[in-house]
C-alpha positions in Angstrom: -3.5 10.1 1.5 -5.5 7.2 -0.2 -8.0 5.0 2.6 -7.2 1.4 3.5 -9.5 -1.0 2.3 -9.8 -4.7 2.5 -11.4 -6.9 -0.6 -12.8 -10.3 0.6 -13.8 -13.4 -0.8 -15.1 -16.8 0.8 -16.3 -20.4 -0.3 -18.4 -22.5 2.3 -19.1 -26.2 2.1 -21.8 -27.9 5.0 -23.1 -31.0 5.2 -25.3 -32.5 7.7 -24.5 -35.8 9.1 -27.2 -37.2 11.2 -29.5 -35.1 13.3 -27.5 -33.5 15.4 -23.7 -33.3 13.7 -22.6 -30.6 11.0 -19.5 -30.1 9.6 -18.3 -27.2 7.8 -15.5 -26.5 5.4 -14.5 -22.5 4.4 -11.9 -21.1 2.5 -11.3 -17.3 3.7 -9.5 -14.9 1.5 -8.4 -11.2 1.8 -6.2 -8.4 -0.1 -5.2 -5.4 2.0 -4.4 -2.0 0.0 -3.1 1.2 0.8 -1.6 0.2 4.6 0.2 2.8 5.9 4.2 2.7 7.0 7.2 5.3 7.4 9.5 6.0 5.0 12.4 7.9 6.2 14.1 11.0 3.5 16.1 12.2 5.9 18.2 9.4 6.1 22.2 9.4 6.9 24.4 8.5 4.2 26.8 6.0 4.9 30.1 6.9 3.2 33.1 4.3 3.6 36.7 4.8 3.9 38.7 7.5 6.7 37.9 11.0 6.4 40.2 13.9 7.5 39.1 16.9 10.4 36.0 18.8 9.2 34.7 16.5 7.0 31.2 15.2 8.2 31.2 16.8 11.6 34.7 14.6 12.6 37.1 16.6 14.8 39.9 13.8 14.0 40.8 12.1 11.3 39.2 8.7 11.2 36.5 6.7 9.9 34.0 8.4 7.5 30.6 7.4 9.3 29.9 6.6 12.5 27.0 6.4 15.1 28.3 9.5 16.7 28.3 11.7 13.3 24.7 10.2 11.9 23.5 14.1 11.8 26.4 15.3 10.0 25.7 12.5 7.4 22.0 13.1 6.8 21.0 13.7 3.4 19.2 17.8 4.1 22.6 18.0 5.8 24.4 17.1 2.6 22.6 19.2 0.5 22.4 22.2 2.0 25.1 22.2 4.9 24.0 25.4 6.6 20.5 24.4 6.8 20.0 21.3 6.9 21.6 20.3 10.3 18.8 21.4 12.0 16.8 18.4 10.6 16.6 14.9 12.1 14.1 12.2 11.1 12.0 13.1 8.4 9.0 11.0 8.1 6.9 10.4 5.3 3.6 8.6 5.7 3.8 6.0 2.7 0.3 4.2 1.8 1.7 2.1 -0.6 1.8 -1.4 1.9 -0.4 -4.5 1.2 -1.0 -7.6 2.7 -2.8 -10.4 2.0 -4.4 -13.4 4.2 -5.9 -17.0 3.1 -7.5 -19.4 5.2 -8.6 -22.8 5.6 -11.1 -23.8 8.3 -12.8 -26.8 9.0 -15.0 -27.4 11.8 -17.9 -30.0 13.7 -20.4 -29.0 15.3 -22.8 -31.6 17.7 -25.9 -29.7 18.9 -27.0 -30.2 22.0 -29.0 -34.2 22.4 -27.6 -37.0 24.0 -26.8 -34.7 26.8 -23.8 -33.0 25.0 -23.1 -30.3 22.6 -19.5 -29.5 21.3 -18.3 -27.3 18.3 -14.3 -28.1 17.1 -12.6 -25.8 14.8 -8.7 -25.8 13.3 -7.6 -23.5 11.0 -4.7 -23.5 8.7 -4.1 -20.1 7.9 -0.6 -17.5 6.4 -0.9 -13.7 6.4 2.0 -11.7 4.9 2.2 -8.3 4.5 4.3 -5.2 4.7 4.7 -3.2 7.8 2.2 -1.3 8.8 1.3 1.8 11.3 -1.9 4.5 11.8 -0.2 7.3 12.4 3.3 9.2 11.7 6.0 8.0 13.8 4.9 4.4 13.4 7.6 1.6 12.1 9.5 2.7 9.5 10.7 0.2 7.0 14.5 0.2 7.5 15.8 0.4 3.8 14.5 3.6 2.5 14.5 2.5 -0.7 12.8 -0.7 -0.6 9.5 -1.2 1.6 9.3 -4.8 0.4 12.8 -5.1 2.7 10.3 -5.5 5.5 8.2 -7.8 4.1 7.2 -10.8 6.0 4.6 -12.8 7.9 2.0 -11.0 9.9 3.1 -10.2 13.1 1.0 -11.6 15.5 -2.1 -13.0 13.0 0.0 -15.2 10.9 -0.2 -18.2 13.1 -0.5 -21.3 11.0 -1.9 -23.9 13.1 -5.1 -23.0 15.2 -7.3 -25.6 17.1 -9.9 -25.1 19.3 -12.4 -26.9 21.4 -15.9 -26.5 23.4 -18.4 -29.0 24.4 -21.0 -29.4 27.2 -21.8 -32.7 29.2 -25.0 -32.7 31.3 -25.7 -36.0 33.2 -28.4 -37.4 32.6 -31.8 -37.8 34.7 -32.0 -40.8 36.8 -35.4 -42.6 37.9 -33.8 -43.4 41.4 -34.3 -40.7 43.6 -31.2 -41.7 45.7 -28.9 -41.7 42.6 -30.6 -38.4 41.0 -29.7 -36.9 44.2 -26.0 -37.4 44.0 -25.4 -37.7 40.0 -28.6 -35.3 38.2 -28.1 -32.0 37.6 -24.4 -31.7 37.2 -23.0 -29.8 34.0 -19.2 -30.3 32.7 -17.9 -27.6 30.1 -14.0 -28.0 28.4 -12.4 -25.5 26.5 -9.5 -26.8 25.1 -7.1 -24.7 22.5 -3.7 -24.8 21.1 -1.9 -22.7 18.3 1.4 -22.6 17.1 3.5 -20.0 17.9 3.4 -16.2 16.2 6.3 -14.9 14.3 8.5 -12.8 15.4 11.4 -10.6 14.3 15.1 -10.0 15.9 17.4 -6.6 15.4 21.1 -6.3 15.8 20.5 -3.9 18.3 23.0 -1.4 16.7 22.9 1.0 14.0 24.9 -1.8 11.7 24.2 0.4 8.6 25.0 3.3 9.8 21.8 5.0 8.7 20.2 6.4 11.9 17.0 4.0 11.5 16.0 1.0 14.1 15.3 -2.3 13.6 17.7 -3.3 11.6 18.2 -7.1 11.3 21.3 -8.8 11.5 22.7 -12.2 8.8 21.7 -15.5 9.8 24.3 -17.8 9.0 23.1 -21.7 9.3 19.6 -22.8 8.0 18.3 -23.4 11.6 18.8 -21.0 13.9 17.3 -22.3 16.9 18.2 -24.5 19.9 19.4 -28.1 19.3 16.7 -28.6 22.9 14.5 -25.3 22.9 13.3 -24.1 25.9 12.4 -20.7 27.9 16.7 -20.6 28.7 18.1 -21.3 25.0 15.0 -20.5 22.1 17.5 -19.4 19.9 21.3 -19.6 18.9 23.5 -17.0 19.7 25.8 -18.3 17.0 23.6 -18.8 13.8 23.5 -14.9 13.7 25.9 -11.8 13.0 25.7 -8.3 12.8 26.2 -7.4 9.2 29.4 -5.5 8.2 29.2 -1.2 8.6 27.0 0.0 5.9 24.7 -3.1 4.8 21.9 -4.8 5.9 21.3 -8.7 7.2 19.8 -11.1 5.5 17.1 -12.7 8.0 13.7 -11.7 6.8 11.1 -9.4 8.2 9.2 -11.9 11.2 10.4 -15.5 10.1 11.5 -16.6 13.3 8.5 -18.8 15.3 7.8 -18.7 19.2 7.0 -21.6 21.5 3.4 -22.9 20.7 0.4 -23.0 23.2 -1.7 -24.9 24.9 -4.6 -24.5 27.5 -7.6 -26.2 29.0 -10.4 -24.6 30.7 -12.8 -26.5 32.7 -16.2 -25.5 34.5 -18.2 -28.0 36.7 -21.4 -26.3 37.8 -24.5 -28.0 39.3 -28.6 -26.4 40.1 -30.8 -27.2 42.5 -34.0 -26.0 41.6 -36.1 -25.0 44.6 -39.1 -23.6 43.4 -40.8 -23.1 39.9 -38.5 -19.5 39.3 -36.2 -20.4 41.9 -33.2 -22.2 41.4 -29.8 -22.6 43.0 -26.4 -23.0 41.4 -22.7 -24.0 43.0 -20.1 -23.4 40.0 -16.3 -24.2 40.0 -14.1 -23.1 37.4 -10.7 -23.7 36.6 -8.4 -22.1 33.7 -5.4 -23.5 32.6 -6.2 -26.7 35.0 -3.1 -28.5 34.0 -0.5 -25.0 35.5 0.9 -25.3 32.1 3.6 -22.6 31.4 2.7 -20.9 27.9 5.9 -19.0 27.1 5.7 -15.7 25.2 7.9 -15.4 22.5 11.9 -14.3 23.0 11.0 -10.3 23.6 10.0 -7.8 25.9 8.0 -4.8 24.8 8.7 -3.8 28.7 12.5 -4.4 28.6 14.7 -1.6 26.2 18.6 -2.0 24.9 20.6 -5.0 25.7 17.9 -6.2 28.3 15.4 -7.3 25.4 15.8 -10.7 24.7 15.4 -10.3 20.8 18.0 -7.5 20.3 21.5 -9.3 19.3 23.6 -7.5 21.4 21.8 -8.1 24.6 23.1 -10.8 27.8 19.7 -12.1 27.4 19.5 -13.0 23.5 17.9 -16.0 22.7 15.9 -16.2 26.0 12.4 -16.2 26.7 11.8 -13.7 29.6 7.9 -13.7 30.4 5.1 -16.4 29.8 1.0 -16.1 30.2 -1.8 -18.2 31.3 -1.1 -19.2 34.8 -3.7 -21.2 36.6 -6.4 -19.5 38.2 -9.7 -21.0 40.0 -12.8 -19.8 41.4 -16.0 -20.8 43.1 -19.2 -19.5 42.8 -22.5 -19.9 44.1 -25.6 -18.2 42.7 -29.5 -18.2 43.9 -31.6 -17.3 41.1 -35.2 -16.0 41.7 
């Protein structure tokens, strides 16, 4: 087995506006060698046409291949019939995956005078690459001849748009007593961030080719294959896909369908009293996700298996987004520092 590495490259530009503002452009670069996927060799052959009694485990005459005779069909089975049905999956770590990932960043920074700091970033950013695992029994790419089948955007990294968000206010100190009483002190922080939504990948849900491996994807049929209004009910159309015919593959590509995007905002509003010369105290309130904005997940469930996953094909809840993150939660806090 040959090690993974990563080669990296990166270009900065910084230019200081001012006394306090900076603003930063960066190009980021990588090239992933040797990942690791699964290659099945024990694959079953599919073989078309009808096939009489005895002939790849059928005890009547009828189609050639089926889910019900995959063991009778796999290859070791083939070539050597007394030995090789006691074979199933046969899985062979393949190092031969890549990846690669460029980036563009650009970001502002304000250091803290005036009585605010803030630092804004947004990245535009694609990742591809070829599937990818650490240990046998990982995902194996689903045309054993072909790893670059499975080729597609990142899942989970490639996300195109990124923007992000955090600043400071502190009010400032007043010469009336009266009014520093009621207004000093007090410290505002946002955090604000929004990204477009990951890719993701649907499967038929079926063994369409009649091979004995998962995941297989199934055609897509019209150019857009999403909701005419998209929402957590209807993400995607039922009717812009099809299982492919016995013995074949779909078209859709490895992760090029998009989730819903998201958005949040954080707030902390904290104030200190100081008491002594070491002694100070602190009332803090904090709120994340203020707005009880619902940030849907994209339409699958590790959790749910079969036709209960919303990305599989031949599931009642295709299309449908079944679980969301980020609800609002808020807490108080009060400190006493000494």
């Amino acid at each position: 087995m040959k090690n993974t590495y990563v080669e990296q490259w990166n270009l900065t530009l910084q230019k200081q506006m001012g006394p306090s503002w900076l603003l930063k452009a960066s190009y980021l670069g990588n090239n992933t060698i040797h990942l690791w996927t699964d290659q099945e060799w024990n694959p079953a052959v599919y073989v078309p046409g009808s096939c009489t009694p005895g002939q790849y485990g059928l005890t009547a005459a009828g189609l050639c291949s089926t889910v019900s005779n995959t063991q009778a069909r796999r290859l070791l089975t083939q070539l050597n019939p007394s030995q090789g049905p006691y074979y199933g999956q046969l899985e062979y770590l393949d190092y031969g995956g890549t990846a690669s990932y460029s980036g563009l960043i650009l970001s502002a920074e304000h250091r803290l005078s005036n009585h605010f700091s803030m630092l804004a970033n947004y990245t535009y950013a694609h990742c591809i690459g070829d599937p990818q695992s650490t240990e046998l029994s990982g995902p194996i790419y689903t045309n054993p001849a072909n790893r670059r089948f499975d080729r597609g955007n990142c899942t989970a990294v490639d996300v195109r748009h990124n923007f992000n968000l955090t600043a400071v206010l502190q009010s400032p100190r007043y010469r009336s007593r009266a009014l520093q009483l009621i207004a000093g002190d007090w410290q505002l922080a946002p955090i604000m961030g929004f990204h477009t939504g990951s890719f993701f990948t649907i499967t038929t849900g079926v063994d369409n080719a009649l091979t004995g491996i998962g995941a297989q994807r199934p055609n897509q049929l019209v150019a857009d294959p999403y909701c005419a209004n998209r929402s957590y009910a209807c993400w995607l159309n039922g009717k812009a896909f099809v299982a492919p015919a016995a013995g074949t593959l779909g078209n859709l590509g490895a992760n090029s369908l998009t989730g819903p995007n998201y958005f949040d905002v954080d707030l902390s509003l904290s104030r200190r009293f100081p008491i002594k010369e070491k002694q100070s105290f602190e009332i803090r309130a904090e709120s994340f996700n203020i707005q009880n904005r619902v940030n849907f997940l994209n339409p699958s469930n590790p959790g749910l298996v079969g036709n209960a996953s919303g990305s599989a094909l031949n599931s009642s809840n295709f299309g449908k987004i079944l679980s969301d993150v980020s609800p609002r939660i808020m807490q108080f806090a009060v400190k006493y520092a000494f």
